[in-house]
MIVO-657065 format. One record per residue (C-alpha): chain; residue number from 1; residue in three letters; x, z, y. Coordinates in pm, 1 decimal. Each point is the difference from the previous one (the first is absolute). Layout:
<rs>
chain: A&n: NUM&res: ALA&u: X&w: Z&v: Y
...
</rs>
This chain:
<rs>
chain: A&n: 1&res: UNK&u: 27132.7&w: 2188.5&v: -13899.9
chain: A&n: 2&res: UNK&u: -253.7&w: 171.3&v: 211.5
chain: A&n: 3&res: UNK&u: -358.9&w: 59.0&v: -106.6
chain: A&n: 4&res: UNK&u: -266.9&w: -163.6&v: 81.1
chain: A&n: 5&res: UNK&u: -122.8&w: 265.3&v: 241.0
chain: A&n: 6&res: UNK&u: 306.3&w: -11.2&v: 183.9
chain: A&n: 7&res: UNK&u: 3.6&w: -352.8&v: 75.5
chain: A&n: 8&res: UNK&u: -354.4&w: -11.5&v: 85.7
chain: A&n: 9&res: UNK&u: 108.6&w: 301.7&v: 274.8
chain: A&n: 10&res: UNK&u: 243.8&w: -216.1&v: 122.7
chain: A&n: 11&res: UNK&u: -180.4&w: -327.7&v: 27.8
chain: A&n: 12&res: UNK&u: -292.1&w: 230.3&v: 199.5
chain: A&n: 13&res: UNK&u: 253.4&w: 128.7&v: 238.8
chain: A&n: 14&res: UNK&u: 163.0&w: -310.9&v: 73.2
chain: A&n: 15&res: UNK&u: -371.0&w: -113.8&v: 68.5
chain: A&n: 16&res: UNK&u: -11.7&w: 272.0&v: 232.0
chain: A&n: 17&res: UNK&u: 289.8&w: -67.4&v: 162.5
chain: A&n: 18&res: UNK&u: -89.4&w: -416.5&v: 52.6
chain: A&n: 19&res: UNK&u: -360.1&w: 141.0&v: 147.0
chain: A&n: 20&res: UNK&u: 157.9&w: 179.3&v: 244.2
chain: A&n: 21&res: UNK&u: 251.5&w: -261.7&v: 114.7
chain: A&n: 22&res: UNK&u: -283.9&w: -219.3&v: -3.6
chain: A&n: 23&res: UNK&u: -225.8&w: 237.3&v: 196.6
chain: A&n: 24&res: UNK&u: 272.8&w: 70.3&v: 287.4
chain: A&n: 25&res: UNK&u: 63.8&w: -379.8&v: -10.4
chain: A&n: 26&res: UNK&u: -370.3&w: -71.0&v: 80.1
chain: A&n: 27&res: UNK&u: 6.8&w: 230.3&v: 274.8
chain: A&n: 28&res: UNK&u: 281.8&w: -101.5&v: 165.2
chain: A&n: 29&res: UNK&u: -138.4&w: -325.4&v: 21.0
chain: A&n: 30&res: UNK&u: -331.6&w: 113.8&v: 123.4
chain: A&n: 31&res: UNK&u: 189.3&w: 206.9&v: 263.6
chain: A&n: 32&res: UNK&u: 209.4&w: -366.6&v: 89.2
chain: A&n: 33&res: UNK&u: -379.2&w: -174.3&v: 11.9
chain: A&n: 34&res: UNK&u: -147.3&w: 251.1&v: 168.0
chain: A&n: 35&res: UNK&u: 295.2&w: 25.2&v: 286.9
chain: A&n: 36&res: UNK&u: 11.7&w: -427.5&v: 33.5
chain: A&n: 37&res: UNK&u: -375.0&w: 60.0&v: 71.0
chain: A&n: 38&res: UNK&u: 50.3&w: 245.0&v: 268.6
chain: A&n: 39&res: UNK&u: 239.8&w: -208.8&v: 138.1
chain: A&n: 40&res: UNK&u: -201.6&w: -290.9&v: 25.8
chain: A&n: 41&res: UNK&u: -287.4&w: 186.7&v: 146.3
chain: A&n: 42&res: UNK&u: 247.4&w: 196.1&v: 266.5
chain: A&n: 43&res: UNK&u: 101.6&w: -413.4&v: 32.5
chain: A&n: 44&res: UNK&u: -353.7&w: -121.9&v: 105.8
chain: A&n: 45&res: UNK&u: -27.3&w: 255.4&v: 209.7
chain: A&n: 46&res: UNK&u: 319.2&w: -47.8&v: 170.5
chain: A&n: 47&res: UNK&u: -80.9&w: -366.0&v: 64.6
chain: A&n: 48&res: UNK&u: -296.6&w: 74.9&v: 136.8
chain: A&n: 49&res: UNK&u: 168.8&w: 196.3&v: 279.8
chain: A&n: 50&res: UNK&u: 246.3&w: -293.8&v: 57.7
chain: A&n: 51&res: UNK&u: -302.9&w: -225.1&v: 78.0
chain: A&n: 52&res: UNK&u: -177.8&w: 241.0&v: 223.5
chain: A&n: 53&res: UNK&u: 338.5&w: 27.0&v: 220.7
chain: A&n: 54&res: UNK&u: 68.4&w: -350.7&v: -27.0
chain: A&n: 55&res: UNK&u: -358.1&w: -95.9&v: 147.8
chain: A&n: 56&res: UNK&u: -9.5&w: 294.1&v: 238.1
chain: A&n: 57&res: UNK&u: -345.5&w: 79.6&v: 162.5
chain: A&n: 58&res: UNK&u: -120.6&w: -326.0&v: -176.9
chain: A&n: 59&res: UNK&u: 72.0&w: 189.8&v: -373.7
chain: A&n: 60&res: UNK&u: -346.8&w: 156.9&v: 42.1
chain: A&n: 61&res: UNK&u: -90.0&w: -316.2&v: -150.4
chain: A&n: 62&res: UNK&u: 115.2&w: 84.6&v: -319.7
chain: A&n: 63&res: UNK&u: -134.8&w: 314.9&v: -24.4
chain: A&n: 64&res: UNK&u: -114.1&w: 143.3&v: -344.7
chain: A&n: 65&res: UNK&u: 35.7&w: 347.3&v: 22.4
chain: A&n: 66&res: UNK&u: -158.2&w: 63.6&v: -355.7
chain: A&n: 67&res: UNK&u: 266.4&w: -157.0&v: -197.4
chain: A&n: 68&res: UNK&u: 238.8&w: 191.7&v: 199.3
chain: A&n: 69&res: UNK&u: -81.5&w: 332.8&v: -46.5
chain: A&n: 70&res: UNK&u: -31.9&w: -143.5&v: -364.0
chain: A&n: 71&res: UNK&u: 346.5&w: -85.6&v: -28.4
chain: A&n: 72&res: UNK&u: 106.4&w: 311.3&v: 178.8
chain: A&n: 73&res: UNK&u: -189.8&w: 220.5&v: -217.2
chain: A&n: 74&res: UNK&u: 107.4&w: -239.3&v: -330.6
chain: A&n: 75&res: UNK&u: 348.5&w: 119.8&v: 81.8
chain: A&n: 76&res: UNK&u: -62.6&w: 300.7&v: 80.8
chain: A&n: 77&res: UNK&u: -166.3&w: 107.7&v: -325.2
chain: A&n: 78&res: UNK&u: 255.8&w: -174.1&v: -177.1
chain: A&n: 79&res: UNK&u: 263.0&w: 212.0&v: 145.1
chain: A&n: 80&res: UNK&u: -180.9&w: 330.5&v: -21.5
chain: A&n: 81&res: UNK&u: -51.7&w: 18.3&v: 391.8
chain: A&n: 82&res: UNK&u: -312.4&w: 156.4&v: 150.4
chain: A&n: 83&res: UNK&u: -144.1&w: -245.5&v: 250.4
chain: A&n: 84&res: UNK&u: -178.4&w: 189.8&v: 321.2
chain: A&n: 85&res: UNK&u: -333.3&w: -165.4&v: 137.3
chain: A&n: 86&res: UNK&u: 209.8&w: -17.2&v: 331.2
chain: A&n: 87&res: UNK&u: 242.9&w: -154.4&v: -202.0
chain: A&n: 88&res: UNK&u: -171.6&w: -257.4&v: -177.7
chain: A&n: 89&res: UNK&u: -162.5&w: -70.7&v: 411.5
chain: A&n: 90&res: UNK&u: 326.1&w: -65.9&v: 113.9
chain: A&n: 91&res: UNK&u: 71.1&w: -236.5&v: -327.9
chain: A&n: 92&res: UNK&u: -336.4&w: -192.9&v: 78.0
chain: A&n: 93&res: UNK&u: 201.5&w: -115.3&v: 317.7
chain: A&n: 94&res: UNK&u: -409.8&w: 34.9&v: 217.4
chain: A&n: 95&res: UNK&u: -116.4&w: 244.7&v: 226.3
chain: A&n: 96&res: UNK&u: -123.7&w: 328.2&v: -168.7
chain: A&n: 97&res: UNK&u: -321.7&w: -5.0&v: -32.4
chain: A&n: 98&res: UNK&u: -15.0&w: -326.0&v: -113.5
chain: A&n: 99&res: UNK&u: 339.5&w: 83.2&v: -317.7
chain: A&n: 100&res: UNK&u: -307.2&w: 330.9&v: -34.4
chain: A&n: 101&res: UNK&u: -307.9&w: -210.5&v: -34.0
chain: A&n: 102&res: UNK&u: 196.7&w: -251.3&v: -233.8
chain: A&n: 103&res: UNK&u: 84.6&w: 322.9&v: -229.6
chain: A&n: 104&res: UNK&u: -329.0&w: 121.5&v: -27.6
chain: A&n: 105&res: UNK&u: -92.9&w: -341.5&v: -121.4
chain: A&n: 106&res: UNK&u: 254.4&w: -21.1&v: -252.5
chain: A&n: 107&res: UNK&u: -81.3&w: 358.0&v: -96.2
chain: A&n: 108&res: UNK&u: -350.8&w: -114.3&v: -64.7
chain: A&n: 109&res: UNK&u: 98.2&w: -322.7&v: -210.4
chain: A&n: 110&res: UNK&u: 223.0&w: 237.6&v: -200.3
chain: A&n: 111&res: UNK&u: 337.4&w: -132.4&v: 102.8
chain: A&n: 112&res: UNK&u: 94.8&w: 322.8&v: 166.0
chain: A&n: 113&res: UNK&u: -72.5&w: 357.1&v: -3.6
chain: A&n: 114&res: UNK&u: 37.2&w: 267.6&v: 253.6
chain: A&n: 115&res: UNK&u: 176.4&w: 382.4&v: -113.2
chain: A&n: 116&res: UNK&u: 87.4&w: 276.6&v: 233.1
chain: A&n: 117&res: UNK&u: 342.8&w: 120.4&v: -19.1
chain: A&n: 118&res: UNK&u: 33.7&w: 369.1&v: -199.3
chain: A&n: 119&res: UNK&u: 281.7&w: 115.3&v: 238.6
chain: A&n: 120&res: UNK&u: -146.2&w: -115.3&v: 337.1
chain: A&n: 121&res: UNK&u: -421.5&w: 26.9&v: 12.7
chain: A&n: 122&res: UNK&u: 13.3&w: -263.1&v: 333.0
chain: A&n: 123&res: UNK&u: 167.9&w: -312.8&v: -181.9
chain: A&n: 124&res: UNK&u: -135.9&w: -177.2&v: -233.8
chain: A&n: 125&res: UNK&u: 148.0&w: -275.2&v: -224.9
chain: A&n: 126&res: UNK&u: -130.5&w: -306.2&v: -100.2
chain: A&n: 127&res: UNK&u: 82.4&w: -128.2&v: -347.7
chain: A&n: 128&res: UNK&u: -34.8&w: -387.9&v: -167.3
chain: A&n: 129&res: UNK&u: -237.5&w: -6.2&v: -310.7
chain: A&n: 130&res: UNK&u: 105.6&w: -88.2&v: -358.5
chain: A&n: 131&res: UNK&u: -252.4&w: -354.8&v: 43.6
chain: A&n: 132&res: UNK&u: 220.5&w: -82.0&v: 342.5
chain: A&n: 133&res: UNK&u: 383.7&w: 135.1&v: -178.8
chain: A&n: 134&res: UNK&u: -172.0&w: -278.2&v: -273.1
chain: A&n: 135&res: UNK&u: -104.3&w: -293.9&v: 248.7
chain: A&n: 136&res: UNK&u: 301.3&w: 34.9&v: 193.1
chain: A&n: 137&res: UNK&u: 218.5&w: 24.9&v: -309.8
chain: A&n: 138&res: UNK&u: -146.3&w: -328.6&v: -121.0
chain: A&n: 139&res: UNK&u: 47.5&w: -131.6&v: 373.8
chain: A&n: 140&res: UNK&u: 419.1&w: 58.4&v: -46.5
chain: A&n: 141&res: UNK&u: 23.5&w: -121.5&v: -315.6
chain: A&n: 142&res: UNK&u: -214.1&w: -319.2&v: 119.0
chain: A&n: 143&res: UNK&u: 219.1&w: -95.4&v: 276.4
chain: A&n: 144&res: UNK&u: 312.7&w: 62.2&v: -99.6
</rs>
């Protein structure tokens, strides 16, 4: 009959084995959430193209270039992808200095911030903040 000791050891290493199933479990499902959330932002975005080509030259009705580049730069970030400013212009589906002027306002309300890239001085990426990743978050899990 083994000693106290001994089964104590065990019972702590089959703790220590559940914690880790239980750990890689959690993330896996995080990874699943966090993928049907890029999905469904890459989906908005998508469906906003299909109106603009169904309406034509008449789908500058429906512009809201702000929520685009925040659904392109949602996804982006949630896929590890640097996002260019000339990037996140052509996502904004306007002409540039209007996608430039929009940045610089959501760079000012804090839903965006501006880097320059290490490897090349003349680009510069713009990055979604944690408070926009958050409010756009709770917009996917609201309308799905």
């Amino acid at each position: 009959m083994p000693s106290d000791g001994v089964a104590a050891r065990r019972a702590l290493a089959e703790i220590a084995t559940l914690e880790a199933t239980l750990a890689e479990t959690r993330a896996r499902v995080l990874n699943l959430e966090s993928a049907r959330q890029v999905d469904l932002a890459a989906a908005a975005y998508r469906e906003r193209r299909i109106r603009d080509a169904c309406f034509g030259e008449d789908s500058d009705l429906f512009g809201e270039p702000v929520w685009d580049m925040l659904l392109d730069l949602y996804s982006a970030r949630m896929r590890g992808v640097p996002v260019s400013v000339s990037s996140a212009c052509i996502a904004a589906h306007v002409p540039n200095t209007t996608a430039l002027r929009y940045i610089a306002i959501m760079e000012t309300r804090g839903l965006v911030s501006r880097r320059r890239d290490d490897a090349d001085a003349r680009r510069v990426f713009v990055e979604i903040s944690d408070r926009a990743m958050a409010q756009v978050r709770a917009w996917l899990e609201r309308s799905t």
